[in-house]
C-alpha positions in Angstrom: 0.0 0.0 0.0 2.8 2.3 0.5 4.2 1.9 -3.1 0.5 3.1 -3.7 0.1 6.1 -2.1 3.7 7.4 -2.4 3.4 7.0 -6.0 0.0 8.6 -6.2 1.3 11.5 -4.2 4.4 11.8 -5.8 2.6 11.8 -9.2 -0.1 13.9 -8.2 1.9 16.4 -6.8 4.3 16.4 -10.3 1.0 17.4 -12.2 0.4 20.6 -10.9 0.7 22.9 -13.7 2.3 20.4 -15.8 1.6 20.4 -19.7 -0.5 17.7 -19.9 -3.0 19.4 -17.7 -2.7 22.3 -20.1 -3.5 19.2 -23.0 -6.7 17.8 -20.9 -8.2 22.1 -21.2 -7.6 22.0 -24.9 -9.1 18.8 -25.2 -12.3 19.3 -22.8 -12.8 22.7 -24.5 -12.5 21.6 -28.0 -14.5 17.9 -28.2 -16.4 18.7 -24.5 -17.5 15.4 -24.0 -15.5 14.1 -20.6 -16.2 11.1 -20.6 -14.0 9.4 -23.3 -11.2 12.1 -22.3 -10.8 10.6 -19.2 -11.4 7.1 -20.3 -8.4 7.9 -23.0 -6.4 9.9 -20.7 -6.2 6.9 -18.2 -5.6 4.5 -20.8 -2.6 6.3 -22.2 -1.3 6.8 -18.4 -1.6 3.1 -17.5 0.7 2.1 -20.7 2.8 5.0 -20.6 3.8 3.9 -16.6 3.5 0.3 -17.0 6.6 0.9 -19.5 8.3 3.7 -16.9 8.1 1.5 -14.0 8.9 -1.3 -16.0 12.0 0.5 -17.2 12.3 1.3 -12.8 12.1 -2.3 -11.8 15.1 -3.1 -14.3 17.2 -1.0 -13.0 16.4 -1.2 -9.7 17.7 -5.3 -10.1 21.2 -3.9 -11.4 21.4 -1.3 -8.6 22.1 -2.4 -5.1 19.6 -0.4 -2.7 21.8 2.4 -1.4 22.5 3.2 -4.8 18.6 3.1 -5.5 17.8 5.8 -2.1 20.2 8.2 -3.8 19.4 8.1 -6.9 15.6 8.6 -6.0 17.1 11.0 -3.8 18.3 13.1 -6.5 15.3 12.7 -8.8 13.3 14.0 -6.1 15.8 17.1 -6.1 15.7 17.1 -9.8 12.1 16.9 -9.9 11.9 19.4 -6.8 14.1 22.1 -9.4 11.8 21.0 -12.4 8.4 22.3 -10.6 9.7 25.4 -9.9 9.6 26.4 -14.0 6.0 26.2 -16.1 5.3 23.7 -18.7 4.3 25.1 -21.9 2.1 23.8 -24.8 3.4 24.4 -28.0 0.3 25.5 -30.4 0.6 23.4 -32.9 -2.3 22.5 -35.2 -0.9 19.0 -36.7 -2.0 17.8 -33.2 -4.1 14.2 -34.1 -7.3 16.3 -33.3 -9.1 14.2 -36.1 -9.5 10.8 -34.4 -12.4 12.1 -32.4 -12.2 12.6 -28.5 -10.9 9.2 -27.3 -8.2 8.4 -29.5 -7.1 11.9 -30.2 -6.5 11.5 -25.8 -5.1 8.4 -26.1 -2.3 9.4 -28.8 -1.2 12.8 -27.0 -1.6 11.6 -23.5 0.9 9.0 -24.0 2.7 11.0 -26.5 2.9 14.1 -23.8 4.2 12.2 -21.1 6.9 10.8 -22.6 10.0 11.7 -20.4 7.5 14.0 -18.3 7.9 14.6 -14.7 5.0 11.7 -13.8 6.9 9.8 -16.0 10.0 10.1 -14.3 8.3 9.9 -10.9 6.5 6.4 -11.9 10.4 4.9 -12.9 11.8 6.5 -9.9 8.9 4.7 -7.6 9.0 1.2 -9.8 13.4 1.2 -8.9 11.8 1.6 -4.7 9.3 -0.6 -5.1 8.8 -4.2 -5.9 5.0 -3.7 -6.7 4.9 -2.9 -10.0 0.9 -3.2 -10.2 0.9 -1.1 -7.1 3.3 1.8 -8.3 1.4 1.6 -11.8 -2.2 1.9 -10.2 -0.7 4.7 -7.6 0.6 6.6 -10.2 -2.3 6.8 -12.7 -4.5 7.3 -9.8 -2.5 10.7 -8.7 -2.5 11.6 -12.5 -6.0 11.6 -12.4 -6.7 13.8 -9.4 -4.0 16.0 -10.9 -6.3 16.4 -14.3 -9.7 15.1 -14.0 -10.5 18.1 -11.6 -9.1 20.5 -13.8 -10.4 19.1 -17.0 -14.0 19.3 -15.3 -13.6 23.0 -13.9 -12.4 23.9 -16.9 -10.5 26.5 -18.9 -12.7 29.5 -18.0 -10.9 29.3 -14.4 -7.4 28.4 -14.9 -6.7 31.7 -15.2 -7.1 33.0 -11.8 -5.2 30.0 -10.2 -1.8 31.3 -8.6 0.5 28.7 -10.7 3.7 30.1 -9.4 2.6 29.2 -5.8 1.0 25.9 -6.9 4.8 25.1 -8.4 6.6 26.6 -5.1 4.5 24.3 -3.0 5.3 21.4 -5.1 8.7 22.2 -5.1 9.1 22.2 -1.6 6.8 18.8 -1.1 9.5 17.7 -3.0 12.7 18.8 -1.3 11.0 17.0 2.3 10.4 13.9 -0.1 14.2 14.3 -1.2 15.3 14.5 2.6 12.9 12.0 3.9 13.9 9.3 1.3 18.2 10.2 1.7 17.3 9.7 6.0 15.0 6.6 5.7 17.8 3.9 5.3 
């Protein structure tokens, strides 16, 4: 359970004003039909995560676990660093906006989180944990509070949200992650 929630959190908190919440307003706003959003969104963030934390649990059999603790150690620095500067959508028309709402979600979902944060976060967790099921289910779980909230509030809103602050906070949930994970031997 704690692979779980620590990968939720983790995840959840690495969303915050990340691009692809950014990608789920574009998407509610142009198709507005939710439901097949978030069935694609989760889709594309089970597969994209089953391959991070697969990619996690291979390493994590090379590395001994001392090695493992810093390394997640500095990822959680890295990541820490990485919240403190906004995510930004290209606009770019080529987008695959012709598949209808579902696939179009599926394809830049996966697509958009590609070497993201929560993807990083997810292969970080999977090299911790030996529960691959519980760190993939933990991590799609926290991308969807990240996004479905926002996707259902909507882009009429997001304006008046204090981003910089959301990004300071997560920066610093990071940073106690960092130093909790470097004293927990």
């Amino acid at each position: 359970m704690e692979a779980f929630l620590t990968s939720a959190f983790s995840v959840a908190l690495s969303e915050l004003g990340d691009k692809t919440q950014l990608l789920a307003i574009i998407l509610i706003c142009r198709f507005r039909k939710p439901i097949p959003i978030i069935i694609g969104m989760i889709i594309a963030t089970i597969a994209n995560h089953l391959l991070a934390g697969y990619v996690g649990a291979l390493i994590s059999q090379w590395l001994t676990p001392d090695v493992v603790r810093w390394l997640v150690t500095i990822s959680f620095l890295a990541v820490a660093l990485w919240a403190l500067f906004p995510d930004k959508m290209e606009n770019d028309d080529s987008q695959p906006m012709r598949y209808g709402p579902l696939l179009t979600t599926l394809i830049m979902f996966f697509l958009a989180e590609i070497g993201d944060k929560t993807q990083i976060a997810t292969m970080i967790m999977a090299a911790k944990y030996t529960n691959l099921w519980e760190v993939v289910s933990g991590s799609t779980v926290g991308l969807c509070i990240a996004n479905i909230p926002v996707m259902l509030i909507g882009y009429r809103y997001i304006n008046k949200l204090p981003m910089k602050w959301i990004r300071r906070g997560s920066c610093l949930l990071f940073l106690i992650l960092s130093v909790i994970t470097f004293f927990n031997h």
